[in-house]
N, C-alpha and C positions, 0 to 999 in steps of 0.2 A: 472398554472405556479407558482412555487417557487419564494418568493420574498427574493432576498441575502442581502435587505436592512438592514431585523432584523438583520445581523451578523455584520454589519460594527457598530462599538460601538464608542459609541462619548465622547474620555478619558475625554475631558474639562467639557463634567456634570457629571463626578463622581465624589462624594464625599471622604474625607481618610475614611479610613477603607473598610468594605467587600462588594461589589455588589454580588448578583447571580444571575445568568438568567439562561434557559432554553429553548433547541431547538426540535424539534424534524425532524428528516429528514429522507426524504423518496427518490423514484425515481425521483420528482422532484426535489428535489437538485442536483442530481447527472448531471440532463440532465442541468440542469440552468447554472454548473460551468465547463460544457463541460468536464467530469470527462475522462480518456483516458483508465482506467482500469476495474471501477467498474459503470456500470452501474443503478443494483437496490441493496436498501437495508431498512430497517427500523432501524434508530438509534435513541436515545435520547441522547441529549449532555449537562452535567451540565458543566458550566461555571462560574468560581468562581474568580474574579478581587479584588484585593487587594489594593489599592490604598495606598502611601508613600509619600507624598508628588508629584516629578514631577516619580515616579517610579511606577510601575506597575506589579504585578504577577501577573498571567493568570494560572488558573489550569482547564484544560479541562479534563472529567471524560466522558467517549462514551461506551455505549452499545448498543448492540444489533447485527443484521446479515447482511451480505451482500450478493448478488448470483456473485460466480464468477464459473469460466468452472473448472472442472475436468481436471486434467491435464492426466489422462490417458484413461476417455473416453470422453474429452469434453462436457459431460452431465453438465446443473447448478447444482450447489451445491449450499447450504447453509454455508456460513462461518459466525463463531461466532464472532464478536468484543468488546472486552474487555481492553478501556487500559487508562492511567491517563499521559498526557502530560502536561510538564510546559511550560510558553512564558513569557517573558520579555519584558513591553514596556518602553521606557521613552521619553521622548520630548526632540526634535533638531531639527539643522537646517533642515533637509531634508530627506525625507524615505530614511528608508535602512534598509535590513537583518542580520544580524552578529550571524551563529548559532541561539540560542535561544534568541537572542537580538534582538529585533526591535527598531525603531528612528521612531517616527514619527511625522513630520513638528508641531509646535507648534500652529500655527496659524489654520491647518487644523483639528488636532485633531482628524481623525477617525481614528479606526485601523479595516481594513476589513481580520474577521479572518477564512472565508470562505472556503478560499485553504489551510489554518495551520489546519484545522478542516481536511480536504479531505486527506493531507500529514499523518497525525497521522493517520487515518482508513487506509488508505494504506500501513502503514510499520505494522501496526499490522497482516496482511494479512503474513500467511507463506510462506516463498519462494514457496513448495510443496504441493499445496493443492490438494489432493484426497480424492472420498467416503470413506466411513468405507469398509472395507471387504465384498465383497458381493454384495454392493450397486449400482457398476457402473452397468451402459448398457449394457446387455448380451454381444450384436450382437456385438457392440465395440469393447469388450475385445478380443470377439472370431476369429474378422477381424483380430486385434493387434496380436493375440498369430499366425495367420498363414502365417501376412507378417513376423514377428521375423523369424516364423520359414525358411521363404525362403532367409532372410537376411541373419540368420545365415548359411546358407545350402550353399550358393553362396558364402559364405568366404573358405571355408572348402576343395570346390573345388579346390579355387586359392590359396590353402596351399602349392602345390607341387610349387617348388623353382625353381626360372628362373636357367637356367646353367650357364648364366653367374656369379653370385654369386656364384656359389656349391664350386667354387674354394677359397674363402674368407671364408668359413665353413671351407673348411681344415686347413687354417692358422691358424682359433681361435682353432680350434682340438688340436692341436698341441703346439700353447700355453699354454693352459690350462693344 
């Protein structure tokens, strides 16, 4: 079981100037944070805290893959992640989100960036993800190309025009 404690960081011992940690996350991360998209992947996440006084930068640097579905044959794929996310903390009275602003309680001090780490692999993710050419699931494709084709075949049918309307064809005839 994935322990999400490592990611909850404790602003009040850090020093000014630069921290860097390092995670590395795998399937168990994703089951631990109850993930709703992405099930498995293998990432590395550098973590780089800048400390300002009561201010905070947060640069999240994540590589590596995820498995999500094909979206034309459902087959897993492998998707790459690649991406470098900024976060903002600073100390108040009471947590809260604001875009890339976080608050967090003064007295409490942690800021758990577990779900900010899971958000950022998931916008990375392309709306569209399919194989390369070629790659998907034969049988998939070949189920897919012959409901299309009966999809399509059943439109083509009910192209012939109700009679009531054929009369409102003539109008535009005519206008035009």
């Amino acid at each position: 079981m994935y322990s999400l404690e490592q990611l909850k960081i404790d602003l009040n011992s850090l020093t000014d100037g630069i921290t860097e940690l390092r995670f590395v996350l795998d399937d168990e991360y994703f089951e631990a944070i109850d993930a709703p998209e992405i099930r498995h992947g293998k990432l590395s996440v550098e973590l780089t805290i800048e400390r300002k006084s009561s201010l905070f930068e947060l640069t999240f640097v994540t590589e590596g893959t995820v498995t999500v579905p094909c979206d034309i044959c459902l087959e897993d794929m492998d998707q790459s992640i690649e991406t470098e996310n900024k976060l903002v903390a600073r100390f108040g009275e009471e947590y809260s989100e604001d875009d890339d602003l976080v608050t967090v309680s003064k007295d409490e001090g942690i800021l758990d960036v577990s779900w900010f780490i899971y958000e950022f692999i998931a916008l990375d993710i392309p709306i569209k993800h399919v194989h390369a050419p070629g790659k998907c699931n034969r049988d998939m494709v070949k189920a897919l190309e012959e409901h299309s084709a009966n999809r399509s075949g059943a439109e083509d049918s009910e192209e012939s025009i109700d009679p009531r309307w054929s009369g409102l064809l003539k109008l535009k005839d005519i206008k035009d």
